[in-house]
HTML snippet that shows the backbone in 3Dmol.js (N, CA, C, O; Angstrom):
<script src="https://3Dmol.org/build/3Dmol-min.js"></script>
<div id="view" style="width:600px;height:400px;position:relative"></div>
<script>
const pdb = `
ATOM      1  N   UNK A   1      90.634 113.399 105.766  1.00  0.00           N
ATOM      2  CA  UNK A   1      91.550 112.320 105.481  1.00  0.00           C
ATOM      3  C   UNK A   1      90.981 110.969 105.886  1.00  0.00           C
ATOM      4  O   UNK A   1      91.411 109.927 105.391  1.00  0.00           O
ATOM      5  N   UNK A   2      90.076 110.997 106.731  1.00  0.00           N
ATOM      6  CA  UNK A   2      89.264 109.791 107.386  1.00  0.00           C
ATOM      7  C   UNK A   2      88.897 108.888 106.285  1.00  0.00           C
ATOM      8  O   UNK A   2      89.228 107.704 106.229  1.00  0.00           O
ATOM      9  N   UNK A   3      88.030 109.661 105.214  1.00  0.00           N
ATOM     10  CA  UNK A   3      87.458 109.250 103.939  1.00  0.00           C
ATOM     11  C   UNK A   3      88.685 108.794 102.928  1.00  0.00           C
ATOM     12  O   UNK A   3      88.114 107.803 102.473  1.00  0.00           O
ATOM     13  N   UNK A   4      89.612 108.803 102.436  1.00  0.00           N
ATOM     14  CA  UNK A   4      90.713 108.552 101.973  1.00  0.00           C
ATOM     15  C   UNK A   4      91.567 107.407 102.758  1.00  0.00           C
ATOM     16  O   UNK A   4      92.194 106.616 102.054  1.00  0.00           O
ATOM     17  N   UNK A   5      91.614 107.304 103.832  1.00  0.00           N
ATOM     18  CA  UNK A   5      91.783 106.343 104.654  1.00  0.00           C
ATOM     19  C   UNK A   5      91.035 104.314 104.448  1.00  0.00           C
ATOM     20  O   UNK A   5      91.411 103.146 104.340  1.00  0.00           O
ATOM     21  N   UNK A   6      89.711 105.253 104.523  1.00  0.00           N
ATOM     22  CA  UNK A   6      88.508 103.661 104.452  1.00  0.00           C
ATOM     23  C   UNK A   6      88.654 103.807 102.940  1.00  0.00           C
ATOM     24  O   UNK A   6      88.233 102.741 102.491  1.00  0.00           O
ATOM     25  N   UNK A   7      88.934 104.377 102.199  1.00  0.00           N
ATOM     26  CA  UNK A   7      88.709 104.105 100.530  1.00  0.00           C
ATOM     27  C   UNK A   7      90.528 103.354 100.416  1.00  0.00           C
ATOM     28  O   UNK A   7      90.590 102.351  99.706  1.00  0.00           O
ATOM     29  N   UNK A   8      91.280 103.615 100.782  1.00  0.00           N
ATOM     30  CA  UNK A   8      92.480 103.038 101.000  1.00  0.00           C
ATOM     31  C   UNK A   8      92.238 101.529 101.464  1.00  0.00           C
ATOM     32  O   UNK A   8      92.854 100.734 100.754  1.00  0.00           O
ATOM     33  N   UNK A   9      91.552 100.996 102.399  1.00  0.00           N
ATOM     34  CA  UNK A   9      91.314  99.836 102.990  1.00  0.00           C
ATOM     35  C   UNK A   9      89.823  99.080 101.773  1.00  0.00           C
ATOM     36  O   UNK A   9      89.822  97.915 101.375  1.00  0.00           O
ATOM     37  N   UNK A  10      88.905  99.965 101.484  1.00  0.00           N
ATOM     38  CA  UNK A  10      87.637  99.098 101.393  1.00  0.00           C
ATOM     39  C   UNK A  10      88.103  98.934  99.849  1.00  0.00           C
ATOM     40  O   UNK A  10      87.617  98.006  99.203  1.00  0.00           O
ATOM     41  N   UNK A  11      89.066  99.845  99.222  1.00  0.00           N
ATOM     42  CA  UNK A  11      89.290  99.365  97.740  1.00  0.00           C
ATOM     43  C   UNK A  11      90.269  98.417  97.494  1.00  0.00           C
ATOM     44  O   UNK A  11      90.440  98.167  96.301  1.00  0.00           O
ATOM     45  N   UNK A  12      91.006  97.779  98.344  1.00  0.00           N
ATOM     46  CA  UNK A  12      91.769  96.409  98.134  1.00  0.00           C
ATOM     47  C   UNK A  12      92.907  97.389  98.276  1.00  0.00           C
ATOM     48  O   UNK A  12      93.826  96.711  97.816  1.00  0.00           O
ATOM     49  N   UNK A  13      93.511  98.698  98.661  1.00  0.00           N
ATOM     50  CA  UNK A  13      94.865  99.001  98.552  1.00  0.00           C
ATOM     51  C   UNK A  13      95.690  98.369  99.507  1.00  0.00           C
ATOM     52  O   UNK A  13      96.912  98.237  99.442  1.00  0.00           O
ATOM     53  N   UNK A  14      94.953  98.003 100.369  1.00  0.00           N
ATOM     54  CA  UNK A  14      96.271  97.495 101.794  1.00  0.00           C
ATOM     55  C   UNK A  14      96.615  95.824 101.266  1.00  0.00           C
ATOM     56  O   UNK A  14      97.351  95.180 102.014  1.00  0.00           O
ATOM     57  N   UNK A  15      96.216  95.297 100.300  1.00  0.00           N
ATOM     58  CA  UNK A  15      96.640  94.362  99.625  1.00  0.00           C
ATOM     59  C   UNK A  15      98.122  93.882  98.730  1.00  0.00           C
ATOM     60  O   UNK A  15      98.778  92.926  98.315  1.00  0.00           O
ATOM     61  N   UNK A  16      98.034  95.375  98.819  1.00  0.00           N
ATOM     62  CA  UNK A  16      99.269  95.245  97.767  1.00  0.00           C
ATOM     63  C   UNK A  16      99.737  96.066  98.083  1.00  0.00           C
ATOM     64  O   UNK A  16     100.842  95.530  98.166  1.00  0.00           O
ATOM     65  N   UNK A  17      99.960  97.290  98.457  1.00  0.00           N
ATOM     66  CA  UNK A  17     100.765  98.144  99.282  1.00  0.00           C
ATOM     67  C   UNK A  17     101.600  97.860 100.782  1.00  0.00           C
ATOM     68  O   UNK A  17     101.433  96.733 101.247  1.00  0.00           O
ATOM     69  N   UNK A  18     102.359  98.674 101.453  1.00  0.00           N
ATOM     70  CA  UNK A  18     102.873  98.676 102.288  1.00  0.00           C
ATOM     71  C   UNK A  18     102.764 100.469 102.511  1.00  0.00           C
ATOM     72  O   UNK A  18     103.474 101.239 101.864  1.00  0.00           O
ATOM     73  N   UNK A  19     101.604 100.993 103.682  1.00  0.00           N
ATOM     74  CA  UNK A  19     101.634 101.694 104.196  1.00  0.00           C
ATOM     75  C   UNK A  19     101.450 101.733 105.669  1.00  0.00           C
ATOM     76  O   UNK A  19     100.393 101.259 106.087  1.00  0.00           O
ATOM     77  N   UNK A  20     102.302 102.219 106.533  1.00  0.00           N
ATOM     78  CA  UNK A  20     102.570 102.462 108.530  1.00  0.00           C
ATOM     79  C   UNK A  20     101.241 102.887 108.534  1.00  0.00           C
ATOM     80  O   UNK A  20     100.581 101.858 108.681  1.00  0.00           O
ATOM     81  N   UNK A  21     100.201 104.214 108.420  1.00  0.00           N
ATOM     82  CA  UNK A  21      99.365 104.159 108.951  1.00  0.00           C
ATOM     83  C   UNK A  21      97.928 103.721 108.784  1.00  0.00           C
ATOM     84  O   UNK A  21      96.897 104.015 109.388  1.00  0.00           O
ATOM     85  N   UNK A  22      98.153 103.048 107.928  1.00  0.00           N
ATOM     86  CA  UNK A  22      97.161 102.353 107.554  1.00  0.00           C
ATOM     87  C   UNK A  22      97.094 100.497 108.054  1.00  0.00           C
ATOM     88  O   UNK A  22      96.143  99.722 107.953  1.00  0.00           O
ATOM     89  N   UNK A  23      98.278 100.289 108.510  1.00  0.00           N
ATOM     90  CA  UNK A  23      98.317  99.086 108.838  1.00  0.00           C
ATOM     91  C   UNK A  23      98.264  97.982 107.358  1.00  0.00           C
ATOM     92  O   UNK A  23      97.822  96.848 107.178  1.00  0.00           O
ATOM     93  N   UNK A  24      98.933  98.954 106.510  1.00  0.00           N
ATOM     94  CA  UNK A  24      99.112  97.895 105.446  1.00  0.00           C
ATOM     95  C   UNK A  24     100.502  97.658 105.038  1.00  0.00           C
ATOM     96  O   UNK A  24     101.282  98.595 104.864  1.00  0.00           O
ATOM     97  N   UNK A  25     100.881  96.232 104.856  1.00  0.00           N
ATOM     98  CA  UNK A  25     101.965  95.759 104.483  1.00  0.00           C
ATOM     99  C   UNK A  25     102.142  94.602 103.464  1.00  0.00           C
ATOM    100  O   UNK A  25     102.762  93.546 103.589  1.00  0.00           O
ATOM    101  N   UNK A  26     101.239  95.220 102.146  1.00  0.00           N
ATOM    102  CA  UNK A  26     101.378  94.333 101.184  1.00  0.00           C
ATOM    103  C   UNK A  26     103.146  94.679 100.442  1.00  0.00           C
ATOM    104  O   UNK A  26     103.970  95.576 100.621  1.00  0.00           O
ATOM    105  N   UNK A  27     103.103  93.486  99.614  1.00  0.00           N
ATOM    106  CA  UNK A  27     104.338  93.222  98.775  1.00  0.00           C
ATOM    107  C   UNK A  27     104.273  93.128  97.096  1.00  0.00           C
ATOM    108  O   UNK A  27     105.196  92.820  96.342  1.00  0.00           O
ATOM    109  N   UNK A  28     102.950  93.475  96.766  1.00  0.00           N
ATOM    110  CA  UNK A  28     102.825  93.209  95.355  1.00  0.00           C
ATOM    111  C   UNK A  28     103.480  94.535  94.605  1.00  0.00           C
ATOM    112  O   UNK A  28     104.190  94.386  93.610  1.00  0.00           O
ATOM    113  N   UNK A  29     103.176  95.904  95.183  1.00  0.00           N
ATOM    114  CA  UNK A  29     103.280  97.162  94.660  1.00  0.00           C
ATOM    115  C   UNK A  29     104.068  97.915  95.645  1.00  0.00           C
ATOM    116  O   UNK A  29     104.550  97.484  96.692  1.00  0.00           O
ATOM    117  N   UNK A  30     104.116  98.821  95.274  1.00  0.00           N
ATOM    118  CA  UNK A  30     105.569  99.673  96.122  1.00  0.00           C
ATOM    119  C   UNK A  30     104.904 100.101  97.290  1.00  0.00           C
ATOM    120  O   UNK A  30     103.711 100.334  97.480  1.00  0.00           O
ATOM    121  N   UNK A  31     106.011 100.173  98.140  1.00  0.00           N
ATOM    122  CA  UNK A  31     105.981 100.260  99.419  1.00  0.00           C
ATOM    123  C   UNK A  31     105.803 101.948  99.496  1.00  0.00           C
ATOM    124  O   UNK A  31     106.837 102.609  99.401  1.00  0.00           O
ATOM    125  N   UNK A  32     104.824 102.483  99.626  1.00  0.00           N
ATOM    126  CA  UNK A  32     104.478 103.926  99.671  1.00  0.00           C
ATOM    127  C   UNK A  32     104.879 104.520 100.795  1.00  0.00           C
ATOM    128  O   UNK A  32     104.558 105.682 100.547  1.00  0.00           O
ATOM    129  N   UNK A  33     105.395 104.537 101.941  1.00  0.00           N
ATOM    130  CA  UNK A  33     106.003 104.990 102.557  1.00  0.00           C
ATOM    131  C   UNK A  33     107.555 105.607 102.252  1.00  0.00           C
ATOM    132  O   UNK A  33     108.002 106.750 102.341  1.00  0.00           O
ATOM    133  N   UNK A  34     108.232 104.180 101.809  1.00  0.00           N
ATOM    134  CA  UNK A  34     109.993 105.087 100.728  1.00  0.00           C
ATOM    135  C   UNK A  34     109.201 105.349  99.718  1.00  0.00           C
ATOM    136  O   UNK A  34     109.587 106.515  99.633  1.00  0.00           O
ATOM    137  N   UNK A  35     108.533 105.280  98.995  1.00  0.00           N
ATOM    138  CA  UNK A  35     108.266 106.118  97.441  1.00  0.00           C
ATOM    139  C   UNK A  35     107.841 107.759  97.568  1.00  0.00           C
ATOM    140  O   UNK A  35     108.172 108.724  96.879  1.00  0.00           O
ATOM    141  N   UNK A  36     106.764 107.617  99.024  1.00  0.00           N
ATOM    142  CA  UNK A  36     106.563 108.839  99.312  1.00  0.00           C
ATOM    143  C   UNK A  36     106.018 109.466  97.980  1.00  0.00           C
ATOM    144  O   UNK A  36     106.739 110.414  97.668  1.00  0.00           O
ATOM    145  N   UNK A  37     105.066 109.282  97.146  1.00  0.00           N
ATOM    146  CA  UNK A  37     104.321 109.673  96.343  1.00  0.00           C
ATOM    147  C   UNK A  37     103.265 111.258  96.223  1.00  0.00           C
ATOM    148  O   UNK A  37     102.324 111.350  97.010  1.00  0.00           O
ATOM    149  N   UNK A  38     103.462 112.133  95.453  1.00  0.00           N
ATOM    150  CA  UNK A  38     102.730 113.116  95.516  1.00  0.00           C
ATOM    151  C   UNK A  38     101.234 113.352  95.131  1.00  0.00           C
ATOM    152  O   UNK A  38     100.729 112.798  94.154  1.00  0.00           O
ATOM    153  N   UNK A  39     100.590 114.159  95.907  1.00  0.00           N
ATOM    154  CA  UNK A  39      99.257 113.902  95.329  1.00  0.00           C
ATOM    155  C   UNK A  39      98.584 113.656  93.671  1.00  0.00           C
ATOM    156  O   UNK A  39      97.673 112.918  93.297  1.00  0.00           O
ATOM    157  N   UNK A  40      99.178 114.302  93.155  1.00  0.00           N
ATOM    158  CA  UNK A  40      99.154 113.920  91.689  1.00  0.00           C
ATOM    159  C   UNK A  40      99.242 113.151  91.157  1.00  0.00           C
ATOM    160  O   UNK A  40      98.468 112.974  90.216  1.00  0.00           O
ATOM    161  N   UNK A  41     100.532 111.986  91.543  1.00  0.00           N
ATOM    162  CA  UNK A  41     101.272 110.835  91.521  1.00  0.00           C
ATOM    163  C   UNK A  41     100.219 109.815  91.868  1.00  0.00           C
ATOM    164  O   UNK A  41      99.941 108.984  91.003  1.00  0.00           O
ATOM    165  N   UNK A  42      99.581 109.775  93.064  1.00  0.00           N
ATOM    166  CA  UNK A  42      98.585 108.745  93.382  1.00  0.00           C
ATOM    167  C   UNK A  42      97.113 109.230  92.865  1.00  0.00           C
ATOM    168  O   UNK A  42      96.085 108.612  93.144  1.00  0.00           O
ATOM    169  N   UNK A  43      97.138 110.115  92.277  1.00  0.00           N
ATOM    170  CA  UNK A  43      95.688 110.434  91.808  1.00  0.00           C
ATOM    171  C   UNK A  43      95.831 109.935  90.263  1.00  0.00           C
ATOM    172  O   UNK A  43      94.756 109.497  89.854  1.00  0.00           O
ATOM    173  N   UNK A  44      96.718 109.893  89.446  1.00  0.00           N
ATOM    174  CA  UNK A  44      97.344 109.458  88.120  1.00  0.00           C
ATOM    175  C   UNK A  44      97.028 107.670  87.849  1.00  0.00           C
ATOM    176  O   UNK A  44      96.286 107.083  87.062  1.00  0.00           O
ATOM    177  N   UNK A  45      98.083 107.147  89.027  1.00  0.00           N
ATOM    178  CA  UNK A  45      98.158 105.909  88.971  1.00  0.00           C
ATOM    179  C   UNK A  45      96.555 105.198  89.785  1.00  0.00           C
ATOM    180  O   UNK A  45      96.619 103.973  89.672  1.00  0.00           O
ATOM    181  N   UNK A  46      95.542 105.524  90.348  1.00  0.00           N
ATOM    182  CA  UNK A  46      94.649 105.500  91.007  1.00  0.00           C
ATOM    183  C   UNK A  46      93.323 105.331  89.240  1.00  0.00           C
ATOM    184  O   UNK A  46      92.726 104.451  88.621  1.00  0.00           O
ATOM    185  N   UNK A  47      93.506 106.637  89.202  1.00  0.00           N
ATOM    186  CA  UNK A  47      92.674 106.817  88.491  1.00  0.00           C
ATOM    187  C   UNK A  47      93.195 105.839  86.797  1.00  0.00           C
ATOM    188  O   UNK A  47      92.239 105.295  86.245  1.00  0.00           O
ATOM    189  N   UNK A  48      94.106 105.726  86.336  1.00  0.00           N
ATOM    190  CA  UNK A  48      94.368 105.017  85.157  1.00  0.00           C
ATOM    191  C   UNK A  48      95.209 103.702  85.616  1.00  0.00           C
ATOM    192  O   UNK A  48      95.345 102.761  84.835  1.00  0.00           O
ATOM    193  N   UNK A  49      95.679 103.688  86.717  1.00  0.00           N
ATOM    194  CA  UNK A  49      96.480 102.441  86.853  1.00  0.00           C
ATOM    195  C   UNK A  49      97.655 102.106  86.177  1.00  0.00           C
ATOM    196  O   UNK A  49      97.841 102.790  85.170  1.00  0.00           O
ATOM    197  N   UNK A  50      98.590 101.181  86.442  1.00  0.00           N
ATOM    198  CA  UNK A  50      99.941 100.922  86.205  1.00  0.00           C
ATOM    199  C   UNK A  50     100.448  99.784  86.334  1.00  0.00           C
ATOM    200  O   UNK A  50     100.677  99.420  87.488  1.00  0.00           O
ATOM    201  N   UNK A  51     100.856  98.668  84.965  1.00  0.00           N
ATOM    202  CA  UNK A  51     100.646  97.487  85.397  1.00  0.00           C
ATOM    203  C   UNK A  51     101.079  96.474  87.156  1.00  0.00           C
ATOM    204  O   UNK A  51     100.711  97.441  87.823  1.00  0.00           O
ATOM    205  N   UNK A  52     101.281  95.986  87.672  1.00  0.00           N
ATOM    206  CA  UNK A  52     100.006  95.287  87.726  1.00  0.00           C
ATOM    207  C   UNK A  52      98.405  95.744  88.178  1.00  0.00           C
ATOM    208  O   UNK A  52      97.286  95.235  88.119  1.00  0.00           O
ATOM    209  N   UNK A  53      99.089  97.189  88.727  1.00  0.00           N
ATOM    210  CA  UNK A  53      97.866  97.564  89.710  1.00  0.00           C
ATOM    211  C   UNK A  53      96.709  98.302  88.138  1.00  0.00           C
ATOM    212  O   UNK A  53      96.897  99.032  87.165  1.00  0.00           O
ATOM    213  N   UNK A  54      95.590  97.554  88.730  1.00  0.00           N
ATOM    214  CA  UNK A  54      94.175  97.819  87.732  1.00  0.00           C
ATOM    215  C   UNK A  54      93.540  99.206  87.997  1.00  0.00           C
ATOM    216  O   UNK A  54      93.214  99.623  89.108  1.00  0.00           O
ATOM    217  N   UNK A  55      93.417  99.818  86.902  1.00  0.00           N
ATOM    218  CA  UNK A  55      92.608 101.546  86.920  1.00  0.00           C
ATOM    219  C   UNK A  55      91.438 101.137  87.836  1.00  0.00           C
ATOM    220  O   UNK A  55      90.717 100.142  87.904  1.00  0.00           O
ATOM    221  N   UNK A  56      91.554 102.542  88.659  1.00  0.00           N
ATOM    222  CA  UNK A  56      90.180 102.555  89.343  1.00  0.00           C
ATOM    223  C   UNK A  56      89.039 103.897  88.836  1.00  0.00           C
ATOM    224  O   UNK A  56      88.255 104.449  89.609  1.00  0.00           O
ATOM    225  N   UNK A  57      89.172 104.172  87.587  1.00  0.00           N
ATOM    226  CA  UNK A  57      88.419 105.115  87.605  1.00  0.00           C
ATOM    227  C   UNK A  57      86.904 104.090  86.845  1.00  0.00           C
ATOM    228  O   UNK A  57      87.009 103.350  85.868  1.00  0.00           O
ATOM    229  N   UNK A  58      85.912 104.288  87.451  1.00  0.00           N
ATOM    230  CA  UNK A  58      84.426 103.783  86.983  1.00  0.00           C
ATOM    231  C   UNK A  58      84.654 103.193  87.956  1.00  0.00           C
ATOM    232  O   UNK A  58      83.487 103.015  88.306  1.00  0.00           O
ATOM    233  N   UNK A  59      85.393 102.598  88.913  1.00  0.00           N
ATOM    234  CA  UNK A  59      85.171 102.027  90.368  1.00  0.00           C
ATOM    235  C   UNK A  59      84.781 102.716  91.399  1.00  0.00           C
ATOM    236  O   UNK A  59      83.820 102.481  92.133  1.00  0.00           O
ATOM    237  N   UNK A  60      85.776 103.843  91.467  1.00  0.00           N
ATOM    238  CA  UNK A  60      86.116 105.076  92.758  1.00  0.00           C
ATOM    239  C   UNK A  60      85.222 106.140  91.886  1.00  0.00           C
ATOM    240  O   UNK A  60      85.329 106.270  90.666  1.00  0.00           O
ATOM    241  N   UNK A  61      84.387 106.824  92.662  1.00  0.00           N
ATOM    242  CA  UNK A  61      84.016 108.182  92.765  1.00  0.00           C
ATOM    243  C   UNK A  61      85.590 109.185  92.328  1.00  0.00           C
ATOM    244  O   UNK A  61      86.710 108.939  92.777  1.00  0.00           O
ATOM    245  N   UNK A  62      85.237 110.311  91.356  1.00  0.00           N
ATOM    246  CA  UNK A  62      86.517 111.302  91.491  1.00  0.00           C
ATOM    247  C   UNK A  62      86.828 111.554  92.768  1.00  0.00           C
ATOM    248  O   UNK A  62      87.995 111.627  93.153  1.00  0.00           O
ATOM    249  N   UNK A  63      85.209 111.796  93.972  1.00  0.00           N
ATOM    250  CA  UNK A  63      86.197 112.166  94.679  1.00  0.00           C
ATOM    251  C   UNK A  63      86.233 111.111  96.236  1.00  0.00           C
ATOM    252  O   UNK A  63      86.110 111.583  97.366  1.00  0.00           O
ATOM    253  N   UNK A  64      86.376 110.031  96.005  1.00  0.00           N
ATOM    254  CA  UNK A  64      87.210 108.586  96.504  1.00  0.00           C
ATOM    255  C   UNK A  64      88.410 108.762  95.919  1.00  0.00           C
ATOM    256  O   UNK A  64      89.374 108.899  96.672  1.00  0.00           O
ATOM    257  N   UNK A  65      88.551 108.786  94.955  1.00  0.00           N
ATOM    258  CA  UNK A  65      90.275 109.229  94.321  1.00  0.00           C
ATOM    259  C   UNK A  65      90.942 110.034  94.608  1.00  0.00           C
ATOM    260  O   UNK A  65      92.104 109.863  94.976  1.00  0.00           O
ATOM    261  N   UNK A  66      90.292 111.262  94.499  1.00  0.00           N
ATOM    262  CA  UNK A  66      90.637 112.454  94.867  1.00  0.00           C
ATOM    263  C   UNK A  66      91.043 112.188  96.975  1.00  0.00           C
ATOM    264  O   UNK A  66      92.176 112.179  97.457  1.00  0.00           O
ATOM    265  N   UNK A  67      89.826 112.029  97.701  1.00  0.00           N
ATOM    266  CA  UNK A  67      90.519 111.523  99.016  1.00  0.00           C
ATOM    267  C   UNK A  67      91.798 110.531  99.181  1.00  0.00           C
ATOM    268  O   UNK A  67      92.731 110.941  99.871  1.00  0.00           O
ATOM    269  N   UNK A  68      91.896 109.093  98.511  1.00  0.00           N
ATOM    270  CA  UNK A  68      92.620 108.500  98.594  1.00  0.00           C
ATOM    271  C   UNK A  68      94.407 109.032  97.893  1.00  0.00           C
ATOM    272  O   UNK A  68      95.531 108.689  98.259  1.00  0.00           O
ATOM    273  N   UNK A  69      94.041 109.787  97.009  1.00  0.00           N
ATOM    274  CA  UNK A  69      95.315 110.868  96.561  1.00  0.00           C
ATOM    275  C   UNK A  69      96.101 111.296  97.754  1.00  0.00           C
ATOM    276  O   UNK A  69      97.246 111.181  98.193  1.00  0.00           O
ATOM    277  N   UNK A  70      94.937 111.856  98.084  1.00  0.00           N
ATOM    278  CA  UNK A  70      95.389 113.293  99.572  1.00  0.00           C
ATOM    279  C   UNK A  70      96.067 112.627 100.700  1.00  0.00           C
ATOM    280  O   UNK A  70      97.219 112.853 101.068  1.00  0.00           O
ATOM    281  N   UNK A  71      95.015 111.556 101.351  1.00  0.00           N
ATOM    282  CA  UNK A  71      95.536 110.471 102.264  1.00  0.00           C
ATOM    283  C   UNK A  71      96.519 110.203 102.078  1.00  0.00           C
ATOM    284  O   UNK A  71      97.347 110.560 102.916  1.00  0.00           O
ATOM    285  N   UNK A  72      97.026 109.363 100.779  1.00  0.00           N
ATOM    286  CA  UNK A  72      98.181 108.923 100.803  1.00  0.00           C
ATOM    287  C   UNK A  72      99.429 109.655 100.492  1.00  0.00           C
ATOM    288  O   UNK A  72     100.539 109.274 100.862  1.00  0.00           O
ATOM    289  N   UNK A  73      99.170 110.874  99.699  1.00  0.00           N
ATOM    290  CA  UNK A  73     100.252 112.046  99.848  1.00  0.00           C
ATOM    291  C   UNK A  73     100.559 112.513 100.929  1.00  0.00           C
ATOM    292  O   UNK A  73     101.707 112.925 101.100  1.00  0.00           O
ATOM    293  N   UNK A  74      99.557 112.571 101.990  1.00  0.00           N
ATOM    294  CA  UNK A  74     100.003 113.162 103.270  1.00  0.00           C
ATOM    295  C   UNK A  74     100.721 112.145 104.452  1.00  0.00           C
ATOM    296  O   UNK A  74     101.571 112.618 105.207  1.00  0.00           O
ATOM    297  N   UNK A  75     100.262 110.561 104.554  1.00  0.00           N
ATOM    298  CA  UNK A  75     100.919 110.610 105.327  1.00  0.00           C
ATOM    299  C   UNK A  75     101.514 108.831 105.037  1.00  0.00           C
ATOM    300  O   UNK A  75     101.230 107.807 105.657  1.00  0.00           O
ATOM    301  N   UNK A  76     102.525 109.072 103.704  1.00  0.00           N
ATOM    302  CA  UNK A  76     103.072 108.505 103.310  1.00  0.00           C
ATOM    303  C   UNK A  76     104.689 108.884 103.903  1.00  0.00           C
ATOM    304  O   UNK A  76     105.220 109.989 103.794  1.00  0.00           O
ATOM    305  N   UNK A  77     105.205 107.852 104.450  1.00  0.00           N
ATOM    306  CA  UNK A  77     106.757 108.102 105.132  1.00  0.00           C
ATOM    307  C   UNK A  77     106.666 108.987 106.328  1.00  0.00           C
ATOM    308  O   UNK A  77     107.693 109.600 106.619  1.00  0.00           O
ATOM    309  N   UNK A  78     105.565 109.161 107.101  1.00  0.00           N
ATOM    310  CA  UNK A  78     105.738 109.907 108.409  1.00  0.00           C
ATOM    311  C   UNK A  78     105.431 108.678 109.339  1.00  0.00           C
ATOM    312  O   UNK A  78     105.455 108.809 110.563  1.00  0.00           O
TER     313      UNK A  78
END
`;
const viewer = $3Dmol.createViewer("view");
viewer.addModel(pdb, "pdb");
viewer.setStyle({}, {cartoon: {color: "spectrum"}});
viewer.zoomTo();
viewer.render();
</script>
């Protein structure tokens, strides 16, 4: 989860998100903690994107996506 973590921070997510353990409290995109998102869910919107937030696939490695999925499925709202 370590790796999903720094791909969470070094890819601009704490910008626009609002996640507790990550120390992010952006306001542009949903607050992932109440959305509480499933791994699928953030591997979907990650990989093709959703306006405003820009696709990261040819950015992120599958499996940078694939970590940042997991990360944020797991410890989203704890």
């Amino acid at each position: 989860m370590e790796t999903g973590k720094k791909v969470f921070a070094s890819a601009g997510c704490v910008s626009c998100h609002t996640l507790k353990d990550s120390n992010a409290s952006g306001t542009v995109g949903p607050n992932l903690d109440q959305v509480k998102p499933d791994e699928a869910t953030v591997k979907q919107f990650v990989t093709n994107g959703k306006a405003p937030m820009p696709a990261f696939k040819g950015q992120l490695s599958d499996d940078e996506i694939d970590a940042v999925a997991t990360y944020v499925s797991s410890v989203a709202g704890r």
